[in-house]
N, C-alpha and C positions, 0 to 999 in steps of 0.2 A: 465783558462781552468778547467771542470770539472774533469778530470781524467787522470793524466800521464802516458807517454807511457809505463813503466815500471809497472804499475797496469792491463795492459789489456794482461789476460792468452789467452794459444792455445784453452782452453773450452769457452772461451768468443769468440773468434773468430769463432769456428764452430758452436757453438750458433747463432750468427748472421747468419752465410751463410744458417744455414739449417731453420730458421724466414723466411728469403728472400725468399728461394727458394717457402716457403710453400704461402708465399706473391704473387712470380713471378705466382704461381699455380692458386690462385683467381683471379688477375687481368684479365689472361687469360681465367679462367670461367666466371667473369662480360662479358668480349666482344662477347662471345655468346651464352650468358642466354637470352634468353626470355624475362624474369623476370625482368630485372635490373632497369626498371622503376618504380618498385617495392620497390626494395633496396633502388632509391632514393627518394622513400617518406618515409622511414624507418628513412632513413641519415635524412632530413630534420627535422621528429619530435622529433629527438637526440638533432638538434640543436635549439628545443624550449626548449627543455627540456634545455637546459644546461643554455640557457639566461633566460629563468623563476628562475632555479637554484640563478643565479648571481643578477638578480633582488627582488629574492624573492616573486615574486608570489607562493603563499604556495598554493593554489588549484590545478594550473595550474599544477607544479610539483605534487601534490599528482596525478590527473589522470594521467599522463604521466608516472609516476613511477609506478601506475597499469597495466599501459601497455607493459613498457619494464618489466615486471615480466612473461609475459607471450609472451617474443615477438622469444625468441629459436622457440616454438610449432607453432608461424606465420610462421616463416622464411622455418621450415618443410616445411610445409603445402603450403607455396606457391611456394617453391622451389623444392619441392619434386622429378621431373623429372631432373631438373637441378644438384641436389646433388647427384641423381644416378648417371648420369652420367659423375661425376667428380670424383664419386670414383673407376668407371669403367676406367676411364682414366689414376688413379692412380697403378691402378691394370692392367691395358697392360704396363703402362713402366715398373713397378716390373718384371713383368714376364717377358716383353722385346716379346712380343706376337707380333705375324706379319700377315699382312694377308695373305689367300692362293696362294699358288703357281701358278702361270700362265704359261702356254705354248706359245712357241716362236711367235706361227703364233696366239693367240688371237685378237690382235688389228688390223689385217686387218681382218680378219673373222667378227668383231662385225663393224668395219667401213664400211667393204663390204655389210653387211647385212642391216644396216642402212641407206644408200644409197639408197636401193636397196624399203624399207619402204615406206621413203619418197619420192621419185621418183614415186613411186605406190599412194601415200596418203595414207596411212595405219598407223593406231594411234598404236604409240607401250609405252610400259614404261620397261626401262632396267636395272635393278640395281646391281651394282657390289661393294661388301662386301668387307668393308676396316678393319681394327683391332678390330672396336667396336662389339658386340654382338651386331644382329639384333629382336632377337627371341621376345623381349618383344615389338617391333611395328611392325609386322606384324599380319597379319589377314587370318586366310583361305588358300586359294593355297591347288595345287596336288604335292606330292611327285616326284620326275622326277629323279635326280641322272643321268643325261645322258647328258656325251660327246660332249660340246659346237662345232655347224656347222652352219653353215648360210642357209643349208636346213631346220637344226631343227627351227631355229629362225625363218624363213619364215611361217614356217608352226604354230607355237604355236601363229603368230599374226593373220593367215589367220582369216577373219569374220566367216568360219564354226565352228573353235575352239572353245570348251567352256571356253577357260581361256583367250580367246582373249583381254577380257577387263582390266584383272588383268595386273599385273608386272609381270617380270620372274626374278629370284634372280640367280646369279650368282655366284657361291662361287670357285675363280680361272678358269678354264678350265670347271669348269659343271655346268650344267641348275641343281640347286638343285631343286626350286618349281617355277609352274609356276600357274596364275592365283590368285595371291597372292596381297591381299589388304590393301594400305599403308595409317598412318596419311595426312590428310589433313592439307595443312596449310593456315591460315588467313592472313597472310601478303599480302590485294589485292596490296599494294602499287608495290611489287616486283613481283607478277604475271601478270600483265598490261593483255596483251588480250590473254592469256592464260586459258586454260580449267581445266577440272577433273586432267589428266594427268598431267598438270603442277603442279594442287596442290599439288597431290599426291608427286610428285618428289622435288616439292621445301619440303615441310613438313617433307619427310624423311632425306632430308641433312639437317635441322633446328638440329633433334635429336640425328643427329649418323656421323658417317665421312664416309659413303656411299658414290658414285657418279651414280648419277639414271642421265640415257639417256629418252628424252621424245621425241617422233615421234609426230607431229600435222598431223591430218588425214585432216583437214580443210585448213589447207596452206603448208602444205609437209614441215616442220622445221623442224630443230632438234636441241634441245635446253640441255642445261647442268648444271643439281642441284648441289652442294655441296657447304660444308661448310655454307647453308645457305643463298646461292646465286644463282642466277636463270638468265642465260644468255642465249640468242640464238645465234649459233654459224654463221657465214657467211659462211662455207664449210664445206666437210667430210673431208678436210687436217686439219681443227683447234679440230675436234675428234679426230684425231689422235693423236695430239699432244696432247691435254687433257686426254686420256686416258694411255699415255705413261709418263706425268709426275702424274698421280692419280697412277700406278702403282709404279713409284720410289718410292713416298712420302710411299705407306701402307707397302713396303720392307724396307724403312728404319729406325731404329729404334730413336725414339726422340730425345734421349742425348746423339748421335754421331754428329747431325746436317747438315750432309751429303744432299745433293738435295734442301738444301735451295737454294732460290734468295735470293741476296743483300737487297730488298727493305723487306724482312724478317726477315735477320738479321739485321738490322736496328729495326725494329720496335722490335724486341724480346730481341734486347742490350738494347734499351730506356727503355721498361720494367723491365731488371730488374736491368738498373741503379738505376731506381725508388723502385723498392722493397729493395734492397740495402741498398740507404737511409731511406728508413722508418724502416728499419730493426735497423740499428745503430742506429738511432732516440729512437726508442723502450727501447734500450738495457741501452743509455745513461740513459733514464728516468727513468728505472724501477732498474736498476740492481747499480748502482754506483751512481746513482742520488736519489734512496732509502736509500743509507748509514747517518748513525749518526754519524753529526761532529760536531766537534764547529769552531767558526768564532769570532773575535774581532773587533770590531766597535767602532768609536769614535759618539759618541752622544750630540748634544747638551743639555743644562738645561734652562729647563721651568720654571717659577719662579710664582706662582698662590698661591692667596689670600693677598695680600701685602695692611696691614692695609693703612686706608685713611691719608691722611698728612706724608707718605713715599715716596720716591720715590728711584730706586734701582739705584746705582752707580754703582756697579763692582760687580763680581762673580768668584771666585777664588776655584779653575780653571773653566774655563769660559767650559772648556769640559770635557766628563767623559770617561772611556772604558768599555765596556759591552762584556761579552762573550756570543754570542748567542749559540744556541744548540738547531739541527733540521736537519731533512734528507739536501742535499747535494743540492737538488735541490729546496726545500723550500728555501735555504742561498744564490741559485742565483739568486733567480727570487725576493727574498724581496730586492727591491731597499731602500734607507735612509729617505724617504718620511712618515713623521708621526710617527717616531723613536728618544724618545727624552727621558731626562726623567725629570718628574715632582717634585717638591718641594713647599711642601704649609707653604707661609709666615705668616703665621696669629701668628705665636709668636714673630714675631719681636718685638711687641707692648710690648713686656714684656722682652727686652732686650735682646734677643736670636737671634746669629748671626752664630752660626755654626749648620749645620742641616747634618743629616746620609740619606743617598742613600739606599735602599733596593732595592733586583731586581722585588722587586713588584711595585715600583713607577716606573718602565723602561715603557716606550708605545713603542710596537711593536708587528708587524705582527702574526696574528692566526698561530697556527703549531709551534711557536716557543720559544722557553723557555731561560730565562734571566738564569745563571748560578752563575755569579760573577760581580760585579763593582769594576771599581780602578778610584780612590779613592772612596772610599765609606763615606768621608766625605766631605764636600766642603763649603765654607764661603764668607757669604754676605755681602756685602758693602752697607748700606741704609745711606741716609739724612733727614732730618726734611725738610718739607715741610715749611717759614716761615708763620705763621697768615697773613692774608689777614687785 
């Protein structure tokens, strides 16, 4: 074993947890970036790069090594909404930011109202503001500041309204803006026979943890964006229920865990068992698997150049010990394969039967440094070859 239990301090263990955590954080950004198809072609040319490395393709690594030189300013650049907003994510659990407060009778008020839409066919888009800042995707819209009612709502979709086509934002209990124009999103696979509205709705929960309501004026649905995902609901009871657990989830704060499902904590324990391990993984490698040690090996002896009309009978001691000296984890990973060490017979011809070991005649693995041999002399047994 690398590292005895009695070597691993309380700063090596919160080290690890606070790796992990920072670990369980990306994982969780990968599953909904955008982008990550991205990443894995990033991954991929790490993993030419590293077999060109081991093969020695010296080209192939020089361009590939120009390109992870500048691959931080890609990773920007390509991720750039995606990194916003993982540091915005970092920055509400800091703060412990929640979203606004709601009034008792909201969710039949906006279930009423919706209903009442779709029964009509009247294309509506409804968005209600979850912990994220909305301000940098939206577009346009009128100031309103006013007291959510299913009159009001009625009326800001009616076809005379000029904002009828927009969104109306929701921030707790009041109509902040209405007429207000959201990202669109390309994901047609997840919009199937969905319109503007949908786009609209699916695109804002792509970027934010929003939950935008879309009314289809065309088939009276009423369908439900978040996180990403785009479902049409089979009734104004599964709105309800959707809109009563969107409102536990933005009241409860992340790392109380409070309002989770099972099949959540399931999948957010598997995470970060997984972060975990790579954590301790990391820690093994860098931190104690980086230290200078030494190691003692028994090696065998190679016997090379052995004049013609010799032939070697015995070698005393037929084995040698060699102190190697090399990080901790170079001394694991160099197995005894090709670890020997050499002696060149070519004086035996002039009666010389005891020859000296240096740790430069030792052959073994790059990274690693010969120290000491015992015995550092060792004696050959040869015969005469009889004339033919």
């Amino acid at each position: 074993m690398w590292v005895a239990v009695s070597e691993i301090r309380l700063s090596d263990i919160v080290d690890v947890v606070i790796v992990a955590a920072l670990l369980w954080t990306g994982i969780a950004w990968l599953q909904t970036t955008r982008s990550r198809i991205a990443l894995l072609g990033i991954a991929i040319l790490g993993g030419f790069y590293f077999i060109a490395q081991q093969l020695e393709f010296q080209l192939t690594s020089w361009l590939l090594q120009g390109f992870f030189a500048v691959v931080v300013l890609i990773l920007v650049i390509v991720f750039q909404d995606d990194l916003r907003r993982l540091f915005e994510r970092i920055a509400i659990w800091g703060l412990r930011r929640q979203a606004p407060k709601v009034a008792p009778g909201l969710v039949d008020t906006l279930v009423s109202a919706c209903a009442r839409l779709a029964q009509q066919r009247t294309g509506a888009l409804i968005v209600l503001a979850g912990r994220e800042p909305l301000d940098r995707h939206l577009e346009g819209g009128t100031s309103l500041r006013g007291r959510i009612s299913e009159a009001l709502l009625l009326s800001l979709f009616d076809s005379n309204s000029p904002g009828h086509d927009g969104a109306i934002l929701l921030q707790g209990s009041v109509v902040a803006r209405f007429g207000v124009h959201l990202p669109l999103s390309n994901d047609w696979d997840r919009l199937g026979p969905g319109g503007t509205r949908h786009a609209a709705a699916l695109g804002l929960a792509e970027r934010t943890d929003a939950l935008c309501i879309s009314i289809s004026e065309e088939r009276g649905v009423i369908s439900v964006a978040e996180g990403g995902e785009l479902r049409v609901l089979p009734n104004v009871e599964s709105l309800a229920e959707c809109l009563h657990a969107f409102i536990d989830r933005s009241h409860t704060h992340p790392a109380t865990g409070r309002g989770l499902s099972p099949r959540t904590v399931i999948r957010r324990g598997a995470e970060a068992t997984v972060a975990l391990a790579i954590a301790a993984g990391l820690w093994f490698v860098t931190v104690p698997g980086a230290t200078i040690t030494r190691e003692t090996r028994e090696v065998p002896i190679v016997v090379a150049n052995l004049p013609e009309g010799f032939t070697l009978a015995g070698i005393e001691p037929p084995m040698v010990e060699v102190v190697l000296e090399g990080r901790r984890r170079d001394l694991y990973l160099a197995g005894n394969e090709g670890l020997h060490a050499e002696i060149d017979a070519l004086l035996v011809q002039l009666g010389r039967r005891t020859f000296q070991i240096s740790p430069e005649q030792i052959s073994h693995p790059a990274g690693l440094k010969v120290t000491e041999v015992r015995p550092s002399r060792v004696r050959l047994s040869v015969e005469r070859v009889p004339n033919s």
